[in-house]
C-alpha positions in Angstrom: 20.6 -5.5 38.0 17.4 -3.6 37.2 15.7 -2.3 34.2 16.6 1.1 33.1 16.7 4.0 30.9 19.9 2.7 29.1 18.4 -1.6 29.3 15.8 -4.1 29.9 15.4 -6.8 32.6 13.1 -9.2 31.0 12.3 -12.3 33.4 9.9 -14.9 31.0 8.9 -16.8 33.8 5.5 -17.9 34.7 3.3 -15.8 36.9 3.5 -18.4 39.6 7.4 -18.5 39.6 7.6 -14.3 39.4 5.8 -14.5 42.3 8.2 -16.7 44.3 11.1 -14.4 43.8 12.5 -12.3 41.2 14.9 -9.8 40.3 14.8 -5.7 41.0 12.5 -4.1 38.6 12.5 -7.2 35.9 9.6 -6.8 33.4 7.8 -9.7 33.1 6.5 -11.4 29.7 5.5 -15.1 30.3 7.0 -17.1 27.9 4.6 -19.8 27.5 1.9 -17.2 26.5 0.1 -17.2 23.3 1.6 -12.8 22.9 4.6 -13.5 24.0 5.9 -12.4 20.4 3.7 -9.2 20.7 4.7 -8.3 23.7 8.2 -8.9 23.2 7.9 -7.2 19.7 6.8 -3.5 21.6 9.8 -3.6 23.6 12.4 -1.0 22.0 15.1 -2.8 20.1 17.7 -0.6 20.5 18.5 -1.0 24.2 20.4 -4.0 25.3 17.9 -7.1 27.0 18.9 -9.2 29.7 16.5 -12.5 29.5 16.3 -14.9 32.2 14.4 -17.7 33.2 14.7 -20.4 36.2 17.5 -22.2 34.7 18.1 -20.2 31.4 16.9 -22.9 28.8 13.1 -20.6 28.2 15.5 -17.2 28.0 17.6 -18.8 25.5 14.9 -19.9 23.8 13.1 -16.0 23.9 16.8 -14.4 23.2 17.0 -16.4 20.0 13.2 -15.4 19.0 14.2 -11.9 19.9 16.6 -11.7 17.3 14.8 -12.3 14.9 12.3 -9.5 15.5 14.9 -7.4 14.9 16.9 -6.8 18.6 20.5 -5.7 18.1 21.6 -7.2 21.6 20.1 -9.3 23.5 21.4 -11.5 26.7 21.0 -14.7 28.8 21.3 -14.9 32.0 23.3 -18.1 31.9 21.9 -20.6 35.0 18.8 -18.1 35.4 17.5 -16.8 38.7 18.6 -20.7 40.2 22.1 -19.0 39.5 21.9 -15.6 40.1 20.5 -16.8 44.0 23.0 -19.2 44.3 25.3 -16.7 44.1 23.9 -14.9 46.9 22.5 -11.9 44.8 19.3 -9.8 45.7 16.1 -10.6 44.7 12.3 -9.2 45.7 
């Protein structure tokens, strides 16, 4: 899965874990940053999101904050990237 005209791919991640591994064409918006909001909050609200994290307890947390700036749909990537690798699906 990759960011694209018709979604998002947000990874909320640290720089340090980003750099590790993550997936194709993910925008990345550190959660623990003090703009996270204002960053989030110039990403367009009508295309669907797809959040993750490492384990999906940060993109839950940003999916919920995300709604209530106003984003119709947004998603978590249940297990995060720890998940989505275990599953023996690509990463960069």
């Amino acid at each position: 899965m990759q960011s694209t005209p018709d979604h998002i791919l947000l990874d909320v991640r640290s720089p340090e874990e980003t750099g590790q591994s993550k997936l194709v064409d993910a925008l990345e918006i550190n959660f623990y940053q003090d703009d996270f909001l204002d960053r989030v909050n110039q990403l367009p609200k009508d295309k669907p999101v797809f959040v993750y994290c490492r384990s999906g307890n940060r993109s839950g947390q940003a999916m919920e904050k995300m709604k209530t700036l106003g984003f119709r749909e947004v998603y978590n990537l249940t297990g995060g990237i720890m998940a989505w690798q275990a599953a023996g699906l690509p990463v960069q």
